[in-house]
TIVO-2410 file (N, C-alpha, C; in nm, 3 decimals):
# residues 107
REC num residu      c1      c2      c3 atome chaine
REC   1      X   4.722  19.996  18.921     N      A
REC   1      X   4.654  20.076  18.821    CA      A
REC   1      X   4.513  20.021  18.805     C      A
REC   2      X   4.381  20.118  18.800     N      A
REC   2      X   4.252  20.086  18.785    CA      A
REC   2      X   4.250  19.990  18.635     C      A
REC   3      X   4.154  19.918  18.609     N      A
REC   3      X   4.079  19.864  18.484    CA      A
REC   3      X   3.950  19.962  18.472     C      A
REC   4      X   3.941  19.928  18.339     N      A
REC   4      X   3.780  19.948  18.290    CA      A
REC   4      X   3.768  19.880  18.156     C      A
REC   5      X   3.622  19.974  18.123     N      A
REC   5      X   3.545  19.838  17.987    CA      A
REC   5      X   3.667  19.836  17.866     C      A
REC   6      X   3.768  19.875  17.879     N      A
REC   6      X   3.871  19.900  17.780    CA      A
REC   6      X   3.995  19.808  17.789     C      A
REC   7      X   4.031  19.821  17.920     N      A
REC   7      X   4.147  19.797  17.963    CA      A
REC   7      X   4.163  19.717  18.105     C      A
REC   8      X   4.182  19.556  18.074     N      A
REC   8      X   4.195  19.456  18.180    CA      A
REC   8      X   4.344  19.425  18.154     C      A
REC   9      X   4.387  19.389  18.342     N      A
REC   9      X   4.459  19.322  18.394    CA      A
REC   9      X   4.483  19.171  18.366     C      A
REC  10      X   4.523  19.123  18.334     N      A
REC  10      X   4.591  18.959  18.304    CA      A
REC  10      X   4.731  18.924  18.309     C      A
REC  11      X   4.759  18.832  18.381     N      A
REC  11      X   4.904  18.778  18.380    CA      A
REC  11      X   5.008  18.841  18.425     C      A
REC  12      X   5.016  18.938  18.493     N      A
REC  12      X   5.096  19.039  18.553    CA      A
REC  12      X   5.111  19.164  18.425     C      A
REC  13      X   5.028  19.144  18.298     N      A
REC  13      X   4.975  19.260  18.225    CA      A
REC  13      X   4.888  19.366  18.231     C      A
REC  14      X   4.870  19.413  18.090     N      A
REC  14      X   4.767  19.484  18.109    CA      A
REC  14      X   4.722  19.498  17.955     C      A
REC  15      X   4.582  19.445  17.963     N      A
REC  15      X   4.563  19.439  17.762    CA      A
REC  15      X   4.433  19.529  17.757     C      A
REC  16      X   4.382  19.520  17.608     N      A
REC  16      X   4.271  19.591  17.598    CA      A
REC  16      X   4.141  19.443  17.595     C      A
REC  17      X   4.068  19.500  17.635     N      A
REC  17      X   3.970  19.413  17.729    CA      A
REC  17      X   3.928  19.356  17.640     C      A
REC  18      X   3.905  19.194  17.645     N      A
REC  18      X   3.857  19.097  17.530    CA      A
REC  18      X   3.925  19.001  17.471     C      A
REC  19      X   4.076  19.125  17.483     N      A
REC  19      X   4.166  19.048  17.329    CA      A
REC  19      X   4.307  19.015  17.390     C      A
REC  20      X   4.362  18.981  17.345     N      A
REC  20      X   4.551  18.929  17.350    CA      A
REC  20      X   4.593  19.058  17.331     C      A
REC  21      X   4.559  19.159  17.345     N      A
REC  21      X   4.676  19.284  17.240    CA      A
REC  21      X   4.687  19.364  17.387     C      A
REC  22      X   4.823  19.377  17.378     N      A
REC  22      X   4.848  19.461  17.551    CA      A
REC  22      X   4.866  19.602  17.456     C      A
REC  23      X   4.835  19.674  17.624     N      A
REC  23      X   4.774  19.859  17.640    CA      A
REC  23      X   5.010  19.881  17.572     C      A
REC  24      X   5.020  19.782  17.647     N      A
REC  24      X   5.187  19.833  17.606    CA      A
REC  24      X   5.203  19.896  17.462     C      A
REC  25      X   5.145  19.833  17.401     N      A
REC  25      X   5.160  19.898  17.179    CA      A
REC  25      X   5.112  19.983  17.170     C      A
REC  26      X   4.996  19.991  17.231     N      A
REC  26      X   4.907  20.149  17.252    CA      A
REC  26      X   4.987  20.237  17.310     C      A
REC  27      X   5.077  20.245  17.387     N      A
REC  27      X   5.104  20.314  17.477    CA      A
REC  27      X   5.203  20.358  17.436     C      A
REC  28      X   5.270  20.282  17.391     N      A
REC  28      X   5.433  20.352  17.268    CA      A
REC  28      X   5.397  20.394  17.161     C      A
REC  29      X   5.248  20.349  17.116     N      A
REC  29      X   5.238  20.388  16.990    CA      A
REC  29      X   5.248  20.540  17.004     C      A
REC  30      X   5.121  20.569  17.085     N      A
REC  30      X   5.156  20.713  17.165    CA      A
REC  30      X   5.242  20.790  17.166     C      A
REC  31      X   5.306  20.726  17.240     N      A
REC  31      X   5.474  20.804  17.252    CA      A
REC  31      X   5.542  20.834  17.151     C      A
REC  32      X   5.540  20.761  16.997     N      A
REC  32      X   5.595  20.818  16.889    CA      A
REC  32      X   5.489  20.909  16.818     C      A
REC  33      X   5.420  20.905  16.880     N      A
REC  33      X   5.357  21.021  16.819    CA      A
REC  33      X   5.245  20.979  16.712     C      A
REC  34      X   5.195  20.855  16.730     N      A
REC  34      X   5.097  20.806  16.654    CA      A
REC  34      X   4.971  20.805  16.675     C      A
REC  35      X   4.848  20.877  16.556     N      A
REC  35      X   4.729  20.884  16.654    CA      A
REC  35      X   4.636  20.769  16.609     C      A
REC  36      X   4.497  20.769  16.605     N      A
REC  36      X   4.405  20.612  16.597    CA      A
REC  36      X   4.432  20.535  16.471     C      A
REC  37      X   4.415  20.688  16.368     N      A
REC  37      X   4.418  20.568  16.235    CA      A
REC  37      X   4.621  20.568  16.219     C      A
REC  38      X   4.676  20.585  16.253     N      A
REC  38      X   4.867  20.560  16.260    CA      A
REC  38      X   4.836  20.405  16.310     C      A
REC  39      X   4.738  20.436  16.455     N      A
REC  39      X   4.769  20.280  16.527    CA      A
REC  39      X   4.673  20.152  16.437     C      A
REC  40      X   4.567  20.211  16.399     N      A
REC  40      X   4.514  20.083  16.345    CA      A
REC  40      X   4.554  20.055  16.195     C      A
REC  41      X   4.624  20.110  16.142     N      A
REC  41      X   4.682  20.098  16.001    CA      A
REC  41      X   4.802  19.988  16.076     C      A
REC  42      X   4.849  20.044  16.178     N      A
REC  42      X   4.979  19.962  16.218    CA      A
REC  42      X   4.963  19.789  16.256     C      A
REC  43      X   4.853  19.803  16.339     N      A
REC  43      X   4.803  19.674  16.403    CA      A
REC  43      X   4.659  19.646  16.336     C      A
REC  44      X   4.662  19.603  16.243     N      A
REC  44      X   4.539  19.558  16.137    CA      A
REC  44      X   4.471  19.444  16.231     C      A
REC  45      X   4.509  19.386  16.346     N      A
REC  45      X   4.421  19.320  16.386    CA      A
REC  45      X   4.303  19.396  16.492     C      A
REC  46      X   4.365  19.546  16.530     N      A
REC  46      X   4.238  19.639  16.571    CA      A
REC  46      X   4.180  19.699  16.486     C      A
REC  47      X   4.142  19.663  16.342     N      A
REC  47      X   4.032  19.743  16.268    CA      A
REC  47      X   3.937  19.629  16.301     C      A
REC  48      X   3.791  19.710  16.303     N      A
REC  48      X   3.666  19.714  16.334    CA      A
REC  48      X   3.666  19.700  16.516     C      A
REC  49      X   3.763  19.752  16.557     N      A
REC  49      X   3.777  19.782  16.730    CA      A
REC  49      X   3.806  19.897  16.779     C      A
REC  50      X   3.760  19.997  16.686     N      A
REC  50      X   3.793  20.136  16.716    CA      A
REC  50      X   3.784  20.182  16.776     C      A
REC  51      X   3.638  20.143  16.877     N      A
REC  51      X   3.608  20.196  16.977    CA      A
REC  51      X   3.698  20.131  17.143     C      A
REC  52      X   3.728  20.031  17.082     N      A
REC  52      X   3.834  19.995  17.199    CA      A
REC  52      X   3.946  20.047  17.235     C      A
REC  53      X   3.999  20.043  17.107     N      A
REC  53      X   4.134  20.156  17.125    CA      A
REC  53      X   4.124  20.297  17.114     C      A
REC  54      X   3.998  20.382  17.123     N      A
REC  54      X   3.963  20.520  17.184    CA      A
REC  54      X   3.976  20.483  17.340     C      A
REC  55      X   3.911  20.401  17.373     N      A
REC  55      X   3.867  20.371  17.529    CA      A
REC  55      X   4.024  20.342  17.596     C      A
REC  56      X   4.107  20.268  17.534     N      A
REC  56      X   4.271  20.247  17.560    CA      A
REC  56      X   4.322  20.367  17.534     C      A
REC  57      X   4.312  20.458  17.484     N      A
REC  57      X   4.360  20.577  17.445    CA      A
REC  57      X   4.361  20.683  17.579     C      A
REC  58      X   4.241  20.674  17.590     N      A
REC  58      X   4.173  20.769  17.678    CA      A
REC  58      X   4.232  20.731  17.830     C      A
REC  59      X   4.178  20.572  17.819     N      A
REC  59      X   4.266  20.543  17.938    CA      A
REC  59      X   4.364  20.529  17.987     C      A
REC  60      X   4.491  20.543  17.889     N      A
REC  60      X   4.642  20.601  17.924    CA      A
REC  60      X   4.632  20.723  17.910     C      A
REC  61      X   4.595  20.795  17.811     N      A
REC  61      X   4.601  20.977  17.860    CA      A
REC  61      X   4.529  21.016  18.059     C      A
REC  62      X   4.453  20.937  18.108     N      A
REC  62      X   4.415  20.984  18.169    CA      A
REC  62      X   4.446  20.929  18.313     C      A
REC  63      X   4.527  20.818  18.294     N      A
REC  63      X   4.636  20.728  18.363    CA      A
REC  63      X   4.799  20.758  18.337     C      A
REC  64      X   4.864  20.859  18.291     N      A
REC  64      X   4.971  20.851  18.212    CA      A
REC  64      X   5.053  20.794  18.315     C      A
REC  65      X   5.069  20.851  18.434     N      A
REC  65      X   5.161  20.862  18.533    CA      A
REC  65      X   5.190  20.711  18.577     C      A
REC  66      X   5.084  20.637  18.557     N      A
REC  66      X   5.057  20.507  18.598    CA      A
REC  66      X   5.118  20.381  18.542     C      A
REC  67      X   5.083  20.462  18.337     N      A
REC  67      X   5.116  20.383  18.286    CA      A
REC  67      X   5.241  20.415  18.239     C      A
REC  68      X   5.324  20.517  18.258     N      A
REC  68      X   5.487  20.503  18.233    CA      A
REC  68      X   5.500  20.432  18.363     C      A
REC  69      X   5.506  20.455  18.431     N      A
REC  69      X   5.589  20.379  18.555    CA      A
REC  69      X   5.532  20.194  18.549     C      A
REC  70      X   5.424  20.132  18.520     N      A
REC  70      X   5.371  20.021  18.435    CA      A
REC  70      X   5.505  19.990  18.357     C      A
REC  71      X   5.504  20.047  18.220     N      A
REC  71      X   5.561  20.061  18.086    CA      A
REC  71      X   5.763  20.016  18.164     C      A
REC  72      X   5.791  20.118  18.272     N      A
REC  72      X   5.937  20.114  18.296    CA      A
REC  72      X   5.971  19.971  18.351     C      A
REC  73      X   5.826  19.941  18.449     N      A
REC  73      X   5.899  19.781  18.499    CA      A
REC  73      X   5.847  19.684  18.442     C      A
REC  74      X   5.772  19.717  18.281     N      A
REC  74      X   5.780  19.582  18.203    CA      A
REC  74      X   5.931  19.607  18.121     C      A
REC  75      X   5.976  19.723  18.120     N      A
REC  75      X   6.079  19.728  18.032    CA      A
REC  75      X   6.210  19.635  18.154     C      A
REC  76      X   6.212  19.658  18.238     N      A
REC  76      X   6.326  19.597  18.383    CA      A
REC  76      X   6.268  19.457  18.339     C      A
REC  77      X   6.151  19.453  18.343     N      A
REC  77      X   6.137  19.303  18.352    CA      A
REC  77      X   6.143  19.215  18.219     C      A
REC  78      X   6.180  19.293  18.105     N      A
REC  78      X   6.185  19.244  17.957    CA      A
REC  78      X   6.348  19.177  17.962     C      A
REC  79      X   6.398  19.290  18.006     N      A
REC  79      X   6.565  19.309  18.039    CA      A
REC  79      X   6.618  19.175  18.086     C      A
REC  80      X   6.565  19.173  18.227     N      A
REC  80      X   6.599  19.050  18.311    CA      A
REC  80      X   6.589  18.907  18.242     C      A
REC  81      X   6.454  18.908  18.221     N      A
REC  81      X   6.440  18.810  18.125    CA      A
REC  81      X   6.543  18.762  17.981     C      A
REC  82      X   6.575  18.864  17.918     N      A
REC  82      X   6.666  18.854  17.851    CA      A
REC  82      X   6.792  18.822  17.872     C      A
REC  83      X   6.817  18.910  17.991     N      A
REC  83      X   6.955  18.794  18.015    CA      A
REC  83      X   6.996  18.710  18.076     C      A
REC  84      X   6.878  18.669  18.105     N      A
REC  84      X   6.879  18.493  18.205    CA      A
REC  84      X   6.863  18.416  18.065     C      A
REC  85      X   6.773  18.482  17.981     N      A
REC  85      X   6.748  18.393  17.859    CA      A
REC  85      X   6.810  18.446  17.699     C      A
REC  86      X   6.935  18.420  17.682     N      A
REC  86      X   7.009  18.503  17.611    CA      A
REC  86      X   6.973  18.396  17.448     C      A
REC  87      X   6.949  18.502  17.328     N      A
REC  87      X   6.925  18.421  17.226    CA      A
REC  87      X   7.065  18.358  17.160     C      A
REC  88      X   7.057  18.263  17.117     N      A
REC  88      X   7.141  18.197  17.024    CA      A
REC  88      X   7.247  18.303  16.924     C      A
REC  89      X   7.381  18.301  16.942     N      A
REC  89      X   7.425  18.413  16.845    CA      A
REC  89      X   7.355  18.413  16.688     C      A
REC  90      X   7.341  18.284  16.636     N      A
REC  90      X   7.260  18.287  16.449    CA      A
REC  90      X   7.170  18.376  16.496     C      A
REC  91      X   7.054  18.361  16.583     N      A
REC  91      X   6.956  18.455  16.516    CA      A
REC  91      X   6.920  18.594  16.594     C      A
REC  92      X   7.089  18.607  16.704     N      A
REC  92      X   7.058  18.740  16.707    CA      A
REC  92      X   7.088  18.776  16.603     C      A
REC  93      X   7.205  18.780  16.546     N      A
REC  93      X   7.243  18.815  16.384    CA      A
REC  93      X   7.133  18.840  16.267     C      A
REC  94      X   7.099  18.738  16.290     N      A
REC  94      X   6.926  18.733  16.218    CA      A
REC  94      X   6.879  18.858  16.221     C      A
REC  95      X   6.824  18.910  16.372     N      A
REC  95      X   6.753  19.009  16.390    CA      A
REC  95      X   6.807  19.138  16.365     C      A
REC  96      X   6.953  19.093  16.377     N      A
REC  96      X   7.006  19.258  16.378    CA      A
REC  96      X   6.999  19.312  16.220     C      A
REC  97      X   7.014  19.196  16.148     N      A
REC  97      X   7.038  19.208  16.000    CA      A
REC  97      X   6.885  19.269  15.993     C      A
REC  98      X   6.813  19.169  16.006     N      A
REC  98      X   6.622  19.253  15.978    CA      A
REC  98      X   6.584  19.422  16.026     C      A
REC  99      X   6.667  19.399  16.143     N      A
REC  99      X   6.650  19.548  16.188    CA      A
REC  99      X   6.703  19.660  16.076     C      A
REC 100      X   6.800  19.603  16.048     N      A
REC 100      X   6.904  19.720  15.961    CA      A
REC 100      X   6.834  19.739  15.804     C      A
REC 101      X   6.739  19.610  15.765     N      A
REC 101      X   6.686  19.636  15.634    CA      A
REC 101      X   6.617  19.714  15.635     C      A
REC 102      X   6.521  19.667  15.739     N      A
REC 102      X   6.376  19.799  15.747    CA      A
REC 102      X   6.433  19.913  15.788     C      A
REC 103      X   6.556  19.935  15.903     N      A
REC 103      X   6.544  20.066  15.922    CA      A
REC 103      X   6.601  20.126  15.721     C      A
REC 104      X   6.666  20.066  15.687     N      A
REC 104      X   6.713  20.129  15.503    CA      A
REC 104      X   6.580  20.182  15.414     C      A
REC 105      X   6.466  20.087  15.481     N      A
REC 105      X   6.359  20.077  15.373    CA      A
REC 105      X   6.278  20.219  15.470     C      A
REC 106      X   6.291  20.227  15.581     N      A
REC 106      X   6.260  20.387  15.604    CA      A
REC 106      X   6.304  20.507  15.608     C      A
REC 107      X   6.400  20.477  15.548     N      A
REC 107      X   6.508  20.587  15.547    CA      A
REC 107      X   6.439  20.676  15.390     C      A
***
């Protein structure tokens, strides 16, 4: 997949250019249906980077094909990882419990 002034390659990733924050959050954010101010209300560490995440925007709308198929083998490769590296039963429990609050508190 191409880069530009938006969107660099690192680490077998792909972030928005400058910063730690991968095109991946952008890219789901998307997918649920979230538009600039959804995403930067969400990720408060992209306000006053607006113009970066137009430029990330633009550049998965105009990459889509690229970046689902991207998106599917970080998801294979999230997987794998996970179950070579399986968490501790306490804090899967942990998580599942956290999951189940917030999903209550959006309900």
């Amino acid at each position: 997949m191409p880069v530009n002034e938006f969107v660099e390659s690192r680490n077998g990733g792909y972030y928005l250019a400058g910063i730690r924050f991968t095109l991946d959050s952008i890219a789901y954010s998307l997918k649920r249906g979230e538009n600039l101010d959804q995403i930067l209300e969400n990720f408060p560490a992209l306000v006053g980077r607006e113009e970066l995440v137009k430029g990330a925007i633009a550049f998965i709308q105009h990459h889509q094909m690229e970046v689902d198929a991207y998106l599917e083998r970080q998801a294979e490769r999230y997987e794998e990882l996970r179950r070579q590296n399986p968490l501790p039963p306490e804090l899967a429990e942990r998580f599942r419990r956290y999951r189940e609050q917030k999903d209550l508190k959006a309900a």
